[in-house]
C-alpha positions in Angstrom: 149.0 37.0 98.4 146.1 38.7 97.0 145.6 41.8 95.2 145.1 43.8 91.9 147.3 44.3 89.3 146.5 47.9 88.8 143.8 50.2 90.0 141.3 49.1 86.6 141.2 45.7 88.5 139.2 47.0 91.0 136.4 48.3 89.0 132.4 47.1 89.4 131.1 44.3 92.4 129.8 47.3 94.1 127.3 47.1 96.9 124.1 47.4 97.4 122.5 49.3 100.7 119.2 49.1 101.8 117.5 52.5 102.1 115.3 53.3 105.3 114.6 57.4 106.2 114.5 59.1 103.2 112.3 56.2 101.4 110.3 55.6 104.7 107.3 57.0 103.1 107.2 53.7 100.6 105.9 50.4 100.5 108.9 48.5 99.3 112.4 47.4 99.9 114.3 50.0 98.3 118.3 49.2 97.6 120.8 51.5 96.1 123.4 50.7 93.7 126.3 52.4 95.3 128.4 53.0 92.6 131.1 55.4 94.1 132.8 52.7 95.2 134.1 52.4 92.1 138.2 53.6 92.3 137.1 56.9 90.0 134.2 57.6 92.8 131.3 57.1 89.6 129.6 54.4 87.7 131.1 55.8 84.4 134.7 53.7 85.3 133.1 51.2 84.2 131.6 52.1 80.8 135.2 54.2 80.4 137.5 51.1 80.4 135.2 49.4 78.1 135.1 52.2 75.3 139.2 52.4 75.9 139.5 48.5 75.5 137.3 48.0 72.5 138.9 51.1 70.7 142.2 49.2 71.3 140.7 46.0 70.1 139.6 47.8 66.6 142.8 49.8 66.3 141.7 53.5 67.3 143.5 53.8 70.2 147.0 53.4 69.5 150.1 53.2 71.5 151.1 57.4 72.3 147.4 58.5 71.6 145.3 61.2 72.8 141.7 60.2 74.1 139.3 63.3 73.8 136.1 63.2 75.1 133.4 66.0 76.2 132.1 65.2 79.2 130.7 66.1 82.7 133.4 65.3 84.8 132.4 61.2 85.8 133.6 59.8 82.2 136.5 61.8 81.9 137.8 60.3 85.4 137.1 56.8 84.6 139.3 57.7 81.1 141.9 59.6 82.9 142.3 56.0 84.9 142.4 54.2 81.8 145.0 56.4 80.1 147.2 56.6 83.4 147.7 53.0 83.5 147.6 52.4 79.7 149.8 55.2 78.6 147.7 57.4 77.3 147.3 61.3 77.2 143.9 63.1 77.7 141.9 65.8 76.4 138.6 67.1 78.0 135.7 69.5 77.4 132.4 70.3 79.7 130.7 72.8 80.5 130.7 75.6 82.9 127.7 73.9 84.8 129.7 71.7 86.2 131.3 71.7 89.5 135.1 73.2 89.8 136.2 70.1 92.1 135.0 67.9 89.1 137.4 69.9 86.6 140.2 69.7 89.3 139.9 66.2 89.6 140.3 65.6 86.2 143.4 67.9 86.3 144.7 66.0 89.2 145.4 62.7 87.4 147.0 64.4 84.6 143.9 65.5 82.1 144.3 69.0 79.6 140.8 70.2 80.9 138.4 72.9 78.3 136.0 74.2 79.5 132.8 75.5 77.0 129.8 77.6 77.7 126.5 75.3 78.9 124.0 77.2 77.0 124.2 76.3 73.5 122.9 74.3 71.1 125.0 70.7 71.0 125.8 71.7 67.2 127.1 75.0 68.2 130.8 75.4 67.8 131.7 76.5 70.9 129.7 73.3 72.8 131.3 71.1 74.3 130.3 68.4 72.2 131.7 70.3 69.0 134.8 71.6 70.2 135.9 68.1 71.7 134.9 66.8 67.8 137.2 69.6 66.4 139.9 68.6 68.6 139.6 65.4 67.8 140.3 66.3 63.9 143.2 68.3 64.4 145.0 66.4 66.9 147.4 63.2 65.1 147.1 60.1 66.7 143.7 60.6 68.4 140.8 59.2 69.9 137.3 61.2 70.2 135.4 58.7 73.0 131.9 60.2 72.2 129.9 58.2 75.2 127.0 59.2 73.8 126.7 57.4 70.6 129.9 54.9 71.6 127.6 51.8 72.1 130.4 50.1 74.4 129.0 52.2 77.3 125.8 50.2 77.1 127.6 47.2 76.7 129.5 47.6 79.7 126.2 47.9 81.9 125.0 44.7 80.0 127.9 42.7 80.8 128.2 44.3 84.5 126.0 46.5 86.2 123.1 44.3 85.1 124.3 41.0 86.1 125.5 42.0 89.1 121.9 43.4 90.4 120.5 40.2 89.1 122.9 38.1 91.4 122.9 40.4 94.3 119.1 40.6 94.6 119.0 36.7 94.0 116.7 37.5 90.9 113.8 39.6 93.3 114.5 43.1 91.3 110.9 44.4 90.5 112.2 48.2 89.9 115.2 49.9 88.2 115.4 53.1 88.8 118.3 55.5 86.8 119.0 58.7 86.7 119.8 59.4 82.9 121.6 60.8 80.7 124.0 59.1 78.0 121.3 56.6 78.1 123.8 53.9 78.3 123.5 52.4 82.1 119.9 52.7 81.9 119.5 50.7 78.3 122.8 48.5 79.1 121.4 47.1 82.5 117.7 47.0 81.9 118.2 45.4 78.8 119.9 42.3 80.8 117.4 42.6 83.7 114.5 42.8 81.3 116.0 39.5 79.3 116.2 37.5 83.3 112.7 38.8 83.8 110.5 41.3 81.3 108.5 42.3 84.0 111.4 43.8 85.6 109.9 48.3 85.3 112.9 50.2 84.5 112.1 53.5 85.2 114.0 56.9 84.1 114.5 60.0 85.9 115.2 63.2 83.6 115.3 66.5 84.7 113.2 69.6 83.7 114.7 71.0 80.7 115.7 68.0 79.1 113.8 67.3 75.7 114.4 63.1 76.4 110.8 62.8 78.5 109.0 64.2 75.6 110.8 62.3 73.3 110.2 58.9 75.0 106.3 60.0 75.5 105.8 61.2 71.8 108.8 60.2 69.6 109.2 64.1 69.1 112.5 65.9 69.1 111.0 69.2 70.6 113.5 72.1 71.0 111.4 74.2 73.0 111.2 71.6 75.9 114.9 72.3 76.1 115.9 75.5 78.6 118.9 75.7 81.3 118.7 73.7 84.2 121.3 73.1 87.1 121.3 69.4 88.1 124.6 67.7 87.0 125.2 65.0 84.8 121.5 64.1 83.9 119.0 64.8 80.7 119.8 65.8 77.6 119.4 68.2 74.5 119.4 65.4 72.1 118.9 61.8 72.2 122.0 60.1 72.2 122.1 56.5 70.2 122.7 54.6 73.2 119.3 54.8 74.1 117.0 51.9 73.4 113.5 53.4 74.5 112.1 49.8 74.1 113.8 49.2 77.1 112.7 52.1 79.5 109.2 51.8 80.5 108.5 55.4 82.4 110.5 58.8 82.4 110.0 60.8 85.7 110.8 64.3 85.4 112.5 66.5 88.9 112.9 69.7 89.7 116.6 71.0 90.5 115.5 71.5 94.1 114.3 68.1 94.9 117.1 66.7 93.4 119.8 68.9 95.6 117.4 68.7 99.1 117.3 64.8 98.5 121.4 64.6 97.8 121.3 66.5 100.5 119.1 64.2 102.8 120.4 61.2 101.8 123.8 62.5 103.2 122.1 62.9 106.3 119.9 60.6 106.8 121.6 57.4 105.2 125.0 58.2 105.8 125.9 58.0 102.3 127.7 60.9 100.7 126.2 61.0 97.1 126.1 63.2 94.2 123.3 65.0 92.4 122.1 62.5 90.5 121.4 60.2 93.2 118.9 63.0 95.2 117.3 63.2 91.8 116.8 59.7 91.4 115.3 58.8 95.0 112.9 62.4 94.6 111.6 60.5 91.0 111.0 57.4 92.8 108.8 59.2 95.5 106.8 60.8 93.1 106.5 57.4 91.3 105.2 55.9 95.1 101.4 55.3 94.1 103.1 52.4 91.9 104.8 50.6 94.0 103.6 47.3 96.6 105.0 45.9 99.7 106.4 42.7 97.7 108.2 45.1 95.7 112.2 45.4 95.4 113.4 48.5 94.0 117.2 49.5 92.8 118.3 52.8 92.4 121.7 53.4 90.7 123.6 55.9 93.0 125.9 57.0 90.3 128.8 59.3 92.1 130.6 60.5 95.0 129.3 63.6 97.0 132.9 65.5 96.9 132.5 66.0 93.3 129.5 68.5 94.5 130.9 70.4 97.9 131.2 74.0 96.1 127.5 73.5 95.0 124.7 71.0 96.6 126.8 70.8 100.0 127.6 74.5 100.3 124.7 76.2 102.1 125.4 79.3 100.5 125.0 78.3 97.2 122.2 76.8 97.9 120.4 79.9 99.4 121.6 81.8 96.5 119.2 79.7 94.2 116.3 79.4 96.6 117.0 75.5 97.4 117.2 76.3 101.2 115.2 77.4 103.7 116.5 80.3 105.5 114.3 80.8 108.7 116.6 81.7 111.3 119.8 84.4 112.3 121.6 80.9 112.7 120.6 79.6 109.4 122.2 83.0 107.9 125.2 83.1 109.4 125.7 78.6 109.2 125.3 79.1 104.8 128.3 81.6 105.2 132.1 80.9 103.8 133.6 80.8 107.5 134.9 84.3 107.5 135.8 86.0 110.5 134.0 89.0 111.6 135.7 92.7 110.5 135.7 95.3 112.7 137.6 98.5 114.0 139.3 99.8 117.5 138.1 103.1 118.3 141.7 104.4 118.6 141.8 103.8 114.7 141.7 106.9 112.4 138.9 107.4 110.5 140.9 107.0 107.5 141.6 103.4 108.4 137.7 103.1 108.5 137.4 103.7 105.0 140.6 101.8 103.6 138.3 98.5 105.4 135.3 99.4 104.2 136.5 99.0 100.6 138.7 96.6 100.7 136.5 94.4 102.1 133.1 95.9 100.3 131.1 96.2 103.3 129.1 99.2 104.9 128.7 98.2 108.6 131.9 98.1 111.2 131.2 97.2 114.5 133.7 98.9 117.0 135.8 96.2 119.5 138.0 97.1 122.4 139.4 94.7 124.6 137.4 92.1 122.9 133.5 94.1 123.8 131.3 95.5 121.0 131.6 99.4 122.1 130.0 101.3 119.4 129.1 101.0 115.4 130.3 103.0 112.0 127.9 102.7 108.9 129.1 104.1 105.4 125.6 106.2 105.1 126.2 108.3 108.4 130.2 108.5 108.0 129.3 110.3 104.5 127.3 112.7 106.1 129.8 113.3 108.7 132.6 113.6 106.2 130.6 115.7 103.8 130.4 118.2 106.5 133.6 117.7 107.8 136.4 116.5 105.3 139.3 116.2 108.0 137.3 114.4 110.1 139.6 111.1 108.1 142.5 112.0 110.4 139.7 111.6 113.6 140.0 108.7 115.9 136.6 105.9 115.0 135.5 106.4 118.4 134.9 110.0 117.8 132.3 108.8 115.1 130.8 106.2 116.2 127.3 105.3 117.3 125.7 103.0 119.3 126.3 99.7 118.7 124.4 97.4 116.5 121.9 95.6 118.3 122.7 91.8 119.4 120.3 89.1 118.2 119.7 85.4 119.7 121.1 82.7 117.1 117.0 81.3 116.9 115.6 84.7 116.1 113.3 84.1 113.1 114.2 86.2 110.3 111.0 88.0 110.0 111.0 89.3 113.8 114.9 91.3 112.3 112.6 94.1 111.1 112.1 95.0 114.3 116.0 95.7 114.5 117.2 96.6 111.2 115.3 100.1 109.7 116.6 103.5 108.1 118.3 104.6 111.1 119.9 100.8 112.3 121.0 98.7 109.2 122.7 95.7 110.7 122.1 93.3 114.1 125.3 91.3 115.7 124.3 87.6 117.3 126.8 85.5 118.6 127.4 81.7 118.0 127.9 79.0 120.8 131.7 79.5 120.6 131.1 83.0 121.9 132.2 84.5 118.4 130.4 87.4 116.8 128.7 88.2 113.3 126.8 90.6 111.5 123.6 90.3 110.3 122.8 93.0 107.4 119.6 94.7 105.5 121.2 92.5 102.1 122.0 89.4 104.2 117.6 89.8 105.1 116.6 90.1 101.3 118.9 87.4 100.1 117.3 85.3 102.8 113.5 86.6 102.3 114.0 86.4 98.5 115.3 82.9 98.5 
């Protein structure tokens, strides 16, 4: 028979996939590092068992314990692994940047989860970094991880990740390309790669806002580089002591857009569901294309799962809401919408039950239905006028006060051409989708749209 032992066993030998749309554009074979295959969906399972294992080995992680440990979500799983089939209990911070379904994950396979405000300084005592420190003090029998100065993270991308590009490109690697932030699979694997072959470029990817680019190019710790940024899981606020910049031989800052669009593309397009980091990392190589020849063999660590990042870089909505999609249709509107069905009122309703809707589900615009037809239309700003006028009007049927209907739109209309519809008088259209089903289309719906 064969099979594991237990679900650590099945940690690293992960794949690599030749790339083809969303790199078309370069010269070069370009292979990712697939590294959700991992059984904790991240690279980081494998720096995590190696932290827990050499803690063990030195005596500070003993039978009962507590592991602590600040993190983004990736580490903590690959710990929460550990500690399930080691005995262990677990106690994480991170930040509020990070995704919910990466907090509920970690809550899922047993972690005590804290979460700390993202924009602080890291010695600030309510960062994550500190509080999981402070924890780590007051709490008997513990362990505080710290990944980012812990250097068995690097060593576990020496004495894995690297070899196992080396063997699996049959010694061809010209490029690594990492997405970074610990600094330990970037050091850890180029090191090795760099000792098969030192002409091997290992190549960074940081993101804007993170003082690590500036720090590589100048050897300055510049505070001012540092400012809020939304990508997951990469860049830093400080230069963590896994990092060997000896190693690294170009840092490639993105935006937060490119890196979501590309997640999003390579999803898409390459039929791999990845996570933030990995859209970042191919939108760092592109801009790096100029450098790269035909005989070329690139690898770019894809370092997590694209689950971890539904309520964020997969939900159209929240995309719009930062500007990282382009809204150009009715259909795009209504498609980055939570699937909620459309409200509306019978015109044998009392006015009264008019109102009661139009608060409890804060809207201003009620299209009138009977017998399944759009027959008429009740706005907020003309029911006030009518009620101002006439206060019992509330015991009134809704079709006594209702106007025309709200115009209805083709799904493909462009947004701009909606000024036609929507003005002073007329604030919302209605379009209907291919399964016949209606939805509203309002004045805010036009700026969020136009302003994203």
């Amino acid at each position: 028979m064969k099979y594991c032992e237990n679900i650590l066993d099945t940690i690293g030998n992960t794949p690599l996939v030749k790339l083809h749309r969303v790199t078309a554009s370069l010269p070069c074979t370009v292979l990712a590092k697939v590294e959700f295959f991992n059984p904790g969906n991240s690279i980081k399972d494998r720096m995590a068992l190696k932290m827990v294992e050499v803690a063990e080995e030195k005596g500070l992680l003993k039978p009962g314990g507590t592991i602590i440990e600040g993190t983004s979500g990736n580490t903590g799983m690959g710990l929460a692994l550990a500690a399930v089939i080691k005995g262990y209990k677990c106690i994480f911070t991170t930040t509020d940047k990070q995704s919910k379904e990466k907090v509920d994950i970690l809550k899922a396979v047993g972690a005590e989860v804290v979460v700390c405000p993202t924009n602080v300084l890291p010695d600030d005592p309510k960062s994550y970094y500190s509080v999981s420190r402070r924890l780590s003090q007051e709490i008997p029998n513990s362990f505080y991880v710290n990944q980012y100065d812990n250097l068995a993270n690097r060593d576990a991308h020496y004495e894995q990740t690297g070899p196992e590009i080396w063997e699996q490109t049959g010694g061809k690697i010209t490029h690594l390309v990492v997405a970074t932030g610990t600094g330990g699979t970037i050091t850890g694997t180029g090191k090795y790669l760099k000792e098969k072959n030192p002409d091997i470029q290992v190549w960074a990817i940081d993101s804007y806002g993170s003082l690590l680019t500036k720090f590589f190019r100048t050897g300055e710790l510049d505070m001012n580089e540092v400012h809020p940024y939304i990508t997951e899981g990469i860049g830093e606020d400080f230069v963590p002591q896994n990092y060997d910049m000896s190693v690294i031989d170009h840092f490639e800052q993105v935006t937060d857009k490119d890196g979501a669009v590309m997640a999003r593309r390579i999803a898409k397009e390459e039929g791999i569901f990845v996570g933030y980091s990995a859209g970042s990392a191919i939108s760092g190589l592109l801009q790096l294309k100029d450098r790269l020849k035909p005989t070329d063999v690139v690898v770019v660590v894809f370092h997590d799962h694209g689950s971890r990042y539904v309520g964020k870089v997969y939900n159209d909505q929240w995309m719009m809401e930062r500007g990282f999609l382009d809204v150009k249709t009715v259909r795009d509107v209504v498609n980055s919408r939570r699937n909620l069905p459309l409200v509306t009122i019978a015109p044998d309703e009392k006015v009264s039950a008019v109102i009661q809707k139009m608060k409890k589900f804060d809207i201003e615009h009620l299209p009138v239905l009977q017998e399944g037809k759009i027959v008429g239309a009740i706005s907020e700003g003309g029911l006030f006028n009518k009620l101002i006028d006439q206060p019992d009007l509330k015991e009134s049927a809704a079709g006594d006060v209702m106007h025309r209907p709200f115009p209805i739109v083709h799904m493909d209309t462009p947004i701009e051409k909606l000024s036609v519809y929507i003005n002073k008088e007329n604030g919302a259209v209605l379009t209907q989708d291919d399964s016949g089903d209606y939805h509203i289309i309002t004045k805010y719906d036009i700026i969020q749209a136009l302003g994203s």
